[in-house]
N, C-alpha and C positions, 0 to 999 in steps of 0.2 A: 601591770596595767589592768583596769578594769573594765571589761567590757559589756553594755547591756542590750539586746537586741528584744523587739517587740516581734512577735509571729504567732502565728497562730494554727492547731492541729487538731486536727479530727481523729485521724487514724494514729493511734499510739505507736505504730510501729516503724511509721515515716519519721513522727516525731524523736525517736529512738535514735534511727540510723542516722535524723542530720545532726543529733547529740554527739552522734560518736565522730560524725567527718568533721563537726567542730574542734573535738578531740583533735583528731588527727592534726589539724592546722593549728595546732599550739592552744588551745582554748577550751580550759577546766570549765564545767558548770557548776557556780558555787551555789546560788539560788533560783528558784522556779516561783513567781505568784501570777496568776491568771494573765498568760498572755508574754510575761516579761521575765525572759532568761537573763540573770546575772555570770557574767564568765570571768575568769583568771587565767593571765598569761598561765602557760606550762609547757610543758616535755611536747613536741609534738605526739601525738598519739599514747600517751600516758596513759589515761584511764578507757575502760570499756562501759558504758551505761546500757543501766536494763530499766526498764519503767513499769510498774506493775497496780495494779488496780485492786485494793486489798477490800477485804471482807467486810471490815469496821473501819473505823477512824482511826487513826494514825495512835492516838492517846487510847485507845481501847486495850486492857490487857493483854488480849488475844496480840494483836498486831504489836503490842511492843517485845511481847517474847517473840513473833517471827524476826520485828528488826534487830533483834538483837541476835538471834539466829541467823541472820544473813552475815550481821557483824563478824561473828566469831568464825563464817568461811572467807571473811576476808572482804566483802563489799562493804563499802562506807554507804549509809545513808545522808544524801546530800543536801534532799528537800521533800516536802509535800506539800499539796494541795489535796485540799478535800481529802479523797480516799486516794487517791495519784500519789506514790512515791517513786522518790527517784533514786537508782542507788548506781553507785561507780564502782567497779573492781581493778586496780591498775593491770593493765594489761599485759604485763613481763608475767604476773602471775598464772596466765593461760585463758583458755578458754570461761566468759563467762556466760552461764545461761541460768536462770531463773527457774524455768521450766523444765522438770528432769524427763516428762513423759506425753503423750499425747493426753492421756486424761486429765494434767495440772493444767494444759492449756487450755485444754475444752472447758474447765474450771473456769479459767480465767473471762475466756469467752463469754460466759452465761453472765459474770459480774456486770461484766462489758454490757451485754446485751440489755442485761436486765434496767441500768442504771437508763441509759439511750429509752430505754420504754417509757419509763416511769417518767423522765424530763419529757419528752414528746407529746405523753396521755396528758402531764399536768401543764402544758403551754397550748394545746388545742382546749382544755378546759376553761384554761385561761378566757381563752377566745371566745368559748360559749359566755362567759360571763356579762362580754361586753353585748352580747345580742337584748337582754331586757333593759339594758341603759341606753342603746340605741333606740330600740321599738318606743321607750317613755319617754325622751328627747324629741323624738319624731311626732309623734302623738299630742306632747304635752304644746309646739311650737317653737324648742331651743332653737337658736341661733345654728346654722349652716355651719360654722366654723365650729359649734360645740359639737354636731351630729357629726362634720368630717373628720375630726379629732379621735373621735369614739370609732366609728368606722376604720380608720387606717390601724388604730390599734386592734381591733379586732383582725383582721387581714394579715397584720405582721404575727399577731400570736397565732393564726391558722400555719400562717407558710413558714412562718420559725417551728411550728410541731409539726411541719409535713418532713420537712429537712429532716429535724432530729429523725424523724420514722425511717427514712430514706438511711441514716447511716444506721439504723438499727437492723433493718433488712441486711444491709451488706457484714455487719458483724453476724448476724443469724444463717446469711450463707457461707461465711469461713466459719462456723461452730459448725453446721452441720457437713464441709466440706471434710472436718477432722473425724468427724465422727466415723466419715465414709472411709477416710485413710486406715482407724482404728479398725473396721470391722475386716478390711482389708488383710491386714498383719493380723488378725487373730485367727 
């Protein structure tokens, strides 16, 4: 039976663990597109999912020698989005983990961080754009519902790149929370 569920994740690692308690409850992840997990009946707890945030695009040669490198220790790759992939290792096979060290995560982290930046910087720019379509609407006499129109979108592109900033701070305090771990053990 085929099951589709809509939800939605910020933190990759929440999204990760309720992959795998889906697992657990009989339920493969066949597909991922923005927002909408596709699942298949299965073994209860069959597969283990890791989700990783890669360098390039999925189709970049780089990343398809790593997915195929992931391939040949035995995780399937199951989906991607954007740069988001998702891979499964059946779980009779042991432990799976992704990340062999504290540095591949901190790696990963800065991917993480750096992407939350750049979406954040370019959605408050957004926002500045709408400031001289506003000032020239007000000015020239537009109609109130053109001015409020322009207005709320400006408003939503500020507080939608304050958010994204907001989760970029909290990934910049787990990069440098590792960092502190790593200098720790050395």
């Amino acid at each position: 039976m085929k099951k589709v569920i809509l939800k939605w994740f910020i933190d990759y690692e929440k999204e990760e663990a309720w992959l795998n308690e889906m697992s657990a409850k009989g339920l493969a992840l066949n597909n991922f597109f923005l927002c909408r997990y596709s699942f298949a009946d299965s073994v209860p707890g069959e597969f283990t999912y890791r989700i990783e945030l890669l360098e390039h695009f999925p189709s970049h040669p780089e990343s398809k020698r790593y997915i195929n490198f992931m391939a040949e220790s035995g995780a399937e790759h199951v989906s991607s989005w954007y740069r988001w992939v998702y891979f499964r290792k059946k779980s009779e096979h042991g432990a799976f983990n992704i990340f062999s060290d504290i540095d591949s995560r901190i790696s990963h982290y800065k991917r993480i961080r750096t992407l939350f930046l750049s979406v954040g910087i370019m959605e408050m720019l957004i926002g500045c754009g709408q400031l001289p379509i506003i000032f020239d609407g007000y000015l020239s006499g537009k109609p109130l519902a053109w001015y409020l129109t322009n207005l709320i979108a400006l408003v939503l592109c500020w507080g939608l790149g304050v958010a994204i900033l907001f989760i970029w701070n909290s990934v910049r305090k787990k990069t440098r929370t590792l960092k502190q771990e790593k200098n720790v053990w050395e």
